[in-house]
N, C-alpha and C positions, 0 to 999 in steps of 0.2 A: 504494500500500500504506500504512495508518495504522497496520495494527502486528503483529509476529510472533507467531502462536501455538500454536511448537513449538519445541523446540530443534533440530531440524534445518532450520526457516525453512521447509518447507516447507506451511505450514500458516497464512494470513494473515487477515486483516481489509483485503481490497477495498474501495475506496472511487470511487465514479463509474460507479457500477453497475448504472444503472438502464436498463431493457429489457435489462439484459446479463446472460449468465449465467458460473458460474462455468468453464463448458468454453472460453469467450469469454478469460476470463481468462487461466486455463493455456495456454490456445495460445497468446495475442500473448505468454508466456513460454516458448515450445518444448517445454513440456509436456502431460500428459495430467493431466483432473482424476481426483480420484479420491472425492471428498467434497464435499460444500457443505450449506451453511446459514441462515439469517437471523440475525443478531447479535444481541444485547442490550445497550442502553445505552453502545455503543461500546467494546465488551470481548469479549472469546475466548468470551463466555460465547452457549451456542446460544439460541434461541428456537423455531426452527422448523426440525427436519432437511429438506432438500430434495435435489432429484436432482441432478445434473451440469448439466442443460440445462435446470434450471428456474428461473423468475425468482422473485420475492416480491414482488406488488403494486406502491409505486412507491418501493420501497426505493434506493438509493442506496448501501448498501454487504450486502459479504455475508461470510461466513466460507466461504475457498475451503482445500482441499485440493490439493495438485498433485506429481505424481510427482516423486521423487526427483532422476530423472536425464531431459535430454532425449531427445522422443520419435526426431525424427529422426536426431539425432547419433551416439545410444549403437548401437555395431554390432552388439547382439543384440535393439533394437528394433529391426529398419527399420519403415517404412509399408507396404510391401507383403511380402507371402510370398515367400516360393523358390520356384523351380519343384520340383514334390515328385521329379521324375524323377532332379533332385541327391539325394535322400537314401536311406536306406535303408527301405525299407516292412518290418513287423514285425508287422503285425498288420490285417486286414481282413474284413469283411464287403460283401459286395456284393450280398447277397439274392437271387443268380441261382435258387436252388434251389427245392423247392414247399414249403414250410414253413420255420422257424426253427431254426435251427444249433444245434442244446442243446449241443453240444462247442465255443461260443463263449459261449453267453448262459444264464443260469440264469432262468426266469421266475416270477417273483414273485407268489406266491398270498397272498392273507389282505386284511383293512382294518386299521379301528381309526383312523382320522384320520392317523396318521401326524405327531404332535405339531402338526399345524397344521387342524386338524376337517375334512380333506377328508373328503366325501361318496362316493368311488368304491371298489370291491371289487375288489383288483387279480384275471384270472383269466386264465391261459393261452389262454382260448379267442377272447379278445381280441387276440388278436394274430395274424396270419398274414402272409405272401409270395405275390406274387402281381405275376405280370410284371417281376421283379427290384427289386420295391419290399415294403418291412416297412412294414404297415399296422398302426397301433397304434388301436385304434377306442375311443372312450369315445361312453357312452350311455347313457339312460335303461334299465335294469336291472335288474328288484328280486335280488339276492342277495348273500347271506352278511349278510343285516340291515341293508341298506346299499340306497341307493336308484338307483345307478348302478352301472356296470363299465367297468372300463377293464383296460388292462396296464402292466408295469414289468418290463422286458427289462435285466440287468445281468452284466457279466464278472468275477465278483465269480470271484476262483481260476482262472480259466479265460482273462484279458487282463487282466494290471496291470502297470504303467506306472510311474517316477516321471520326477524332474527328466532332463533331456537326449530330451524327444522332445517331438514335434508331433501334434497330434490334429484332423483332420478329418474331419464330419459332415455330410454333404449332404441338408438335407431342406425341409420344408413342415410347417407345424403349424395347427393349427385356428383360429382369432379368435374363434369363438362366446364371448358373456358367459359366467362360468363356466368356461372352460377353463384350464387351467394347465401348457402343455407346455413339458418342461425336455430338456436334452443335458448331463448335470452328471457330476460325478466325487467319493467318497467314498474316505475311506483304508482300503485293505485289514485291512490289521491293527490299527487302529485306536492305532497307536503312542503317544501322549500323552494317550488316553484317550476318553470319548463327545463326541458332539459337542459344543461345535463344536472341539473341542481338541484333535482329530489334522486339522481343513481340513476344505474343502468348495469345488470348483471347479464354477462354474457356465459353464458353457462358453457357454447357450443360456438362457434364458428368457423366456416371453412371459405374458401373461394377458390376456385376452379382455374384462376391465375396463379395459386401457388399449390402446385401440387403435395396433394398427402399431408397436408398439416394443416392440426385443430388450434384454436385459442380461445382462449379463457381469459377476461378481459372486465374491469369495470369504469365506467367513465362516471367521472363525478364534475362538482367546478373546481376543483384545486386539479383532477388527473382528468385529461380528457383530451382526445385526438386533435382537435383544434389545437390545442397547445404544446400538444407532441410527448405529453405527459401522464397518457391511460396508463396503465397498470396491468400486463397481461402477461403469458406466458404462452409456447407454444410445444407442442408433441406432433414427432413425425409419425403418421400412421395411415395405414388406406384408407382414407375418409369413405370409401364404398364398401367397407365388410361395415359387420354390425358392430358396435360399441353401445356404453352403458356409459353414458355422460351423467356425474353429479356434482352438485354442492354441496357444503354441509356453512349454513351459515349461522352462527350464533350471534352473541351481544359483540364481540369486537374482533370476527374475522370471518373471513368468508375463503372457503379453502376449495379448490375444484382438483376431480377425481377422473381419470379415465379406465375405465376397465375396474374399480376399485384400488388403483395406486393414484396418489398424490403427482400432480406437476403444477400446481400453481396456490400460492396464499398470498392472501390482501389484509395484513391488520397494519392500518396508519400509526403514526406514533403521536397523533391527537385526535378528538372525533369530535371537533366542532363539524357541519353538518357539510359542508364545502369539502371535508377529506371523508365524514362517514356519516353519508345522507340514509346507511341504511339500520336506522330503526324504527321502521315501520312494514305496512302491508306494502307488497308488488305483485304481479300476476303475471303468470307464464303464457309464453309468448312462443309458435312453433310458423317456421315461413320460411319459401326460396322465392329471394330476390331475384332481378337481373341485372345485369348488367351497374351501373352507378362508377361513383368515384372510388370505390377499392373494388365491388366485383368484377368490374372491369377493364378495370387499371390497365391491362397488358393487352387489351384488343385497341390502342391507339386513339382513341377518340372513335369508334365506329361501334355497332353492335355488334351482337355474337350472328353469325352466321347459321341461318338457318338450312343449309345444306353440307356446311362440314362436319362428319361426324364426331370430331374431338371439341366440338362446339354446342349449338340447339340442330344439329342432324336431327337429332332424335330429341323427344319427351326429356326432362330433367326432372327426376322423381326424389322426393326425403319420401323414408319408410319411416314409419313408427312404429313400434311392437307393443310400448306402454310409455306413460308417463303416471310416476308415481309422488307423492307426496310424506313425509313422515314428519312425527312430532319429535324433535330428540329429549 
């Protein structure tokens, strides 16, 4: 370490860091990263935001972020889940039925970009149940002015949640370029205001621009992509086999699970509402975007192409198998 750039220390200037990344770091410290950078001039000062696991050319030091408390030690992190059969279930969907539960899910009709230019027209008729799986289909589309269709299934009033429960999500999401499927969570009442300043938990995210890798992510007003200062972590994995995405979020940390192992925890080292807007209700949220300012990123300013098959050639489906809720 060459030098502290936080008052809580957690926040440094790595040095010996070449081929290394900053998750490299935090761990040989029993932490989870939560941030990283490329330095300037040997000072706190950023140059180039970067991801958790990524390197910068043949730099040698970097600006690391790393969780407050360690990951393995603190006993409301473990590295693995509970067995859920210890806790109490509160809340589920298992899709056994021939359509979508409206007395669980409200489904989201309209476009409009959705502050980030996606291309897709959310429409109920996008979505259906079928063999105990929710099919969310985006595709080539023309309606409501908009060049694609897809859906956005949410328990906005009808399942909301806050600190002291675990949320489990077992699904499959698309890879095609152009895709952008999320398992994310927004504040019910939106208690401190629009976003990003009542939260945003991203339980699930993928995008079809960066192959094979999830993230786990929360935007508040102190951390939040506008500022280049979210909070996330990322895992390489086939975003097309099935996975079991959870959180387990209590009063002052909110930890995300893949497969039942830990890769990502978020507890600030204050909780005025600006670093930890979440103590309150939010409501789960299941949708593949298209296209926009990160699902899109690497199609150049254009859409996805409806006739190349590593694009929307074909339908872009998220499977879902359950979504479950528990009390911890």
């Amino acid at each position: 370490m060459k030098k502290v750039c936080s008052e809580n220390h957690c926040k440094v200037l790595a040095s010996g860091m070449l081929r290394q990344t900053c998750n490299d770091y935090c761990a040989a410290n029993g932490r989870t990263c939560l941030w990283a950078a490329e330095e300037t001039g040997d000072t706190c000062g950023v140059k180039v935001p970067l991801r958790c696991d990524e390197t910068y050319w043949l730099t040698r030091d970097l600006l690391c972020e790393c969780s407050h408390h360690p990951v393995a030690s603190h006993g409301n992190t473990p590295d693995a889940l509970a067995d859920p059969a210890d806790l109490h279930l509160v809340w589920a969907d298992e899709f056994d039925g021939d359509a979508v539960d409206e007395s669980k899910w409200n489904l989201h009709e309209g476009g409009g970009g959705f502050g980030n230019w996606e291309l897709q027209y959310y429409t109920s008729r996008n979505a259906h149940v079928e063999n105990g799986i929710l099919h969310i289909t985006a595709k080539c589309d023309s309606f409501g002015g908009q060049a694609f269709t897809s859906a956005k299934l949410e328990t906005k009033n009808k399942g909301d949640w806050g600190p002291g429960h675990r949320v489990d999500v077992r699904a499959r999401v698309p890879s095609g370029r152009g895709t952008w499927p999320a398992i994310w969570m927004l504040s019910t009442a939106q208690t401190y205001g629009n976003w990003p300043r009542s939260g945003e938990i991203d339980i699930m995210e993928s995008v079809g621009c960066t192959a094979n890798k999830i993230y786990g992510t929360v935007h508040t007003e102190a951390y939040n992509h506008m500022k280049h200062t979210e909070k996330y972590n990322t895992v390489v994995t086939p975003v097309d086999a099935w996975h079991t995405y959870s959180i387990v979020w209590t009063e002052k940390r909110i930890a995300w699970y893949l497969d039942g192992q830990l890769f990502h925890s978020f507890s600030p080292d204050s909780f005025e509402f600006q670093k930890w807007p979440y103590d309150h209700e939010f409501y789960l949220i299941l949708n593949v975007a298209v296209g926009g300012s990160w699902g899109g990123y690497c199609l150049n300013g254009r859409a996805p192409s409806c006739e190349a098959a590593e694009e929307f050639g074909h339908p872009q489906i998220m499977e879902v198998d359950y979504a479950r809720v528990y009390a911890l």
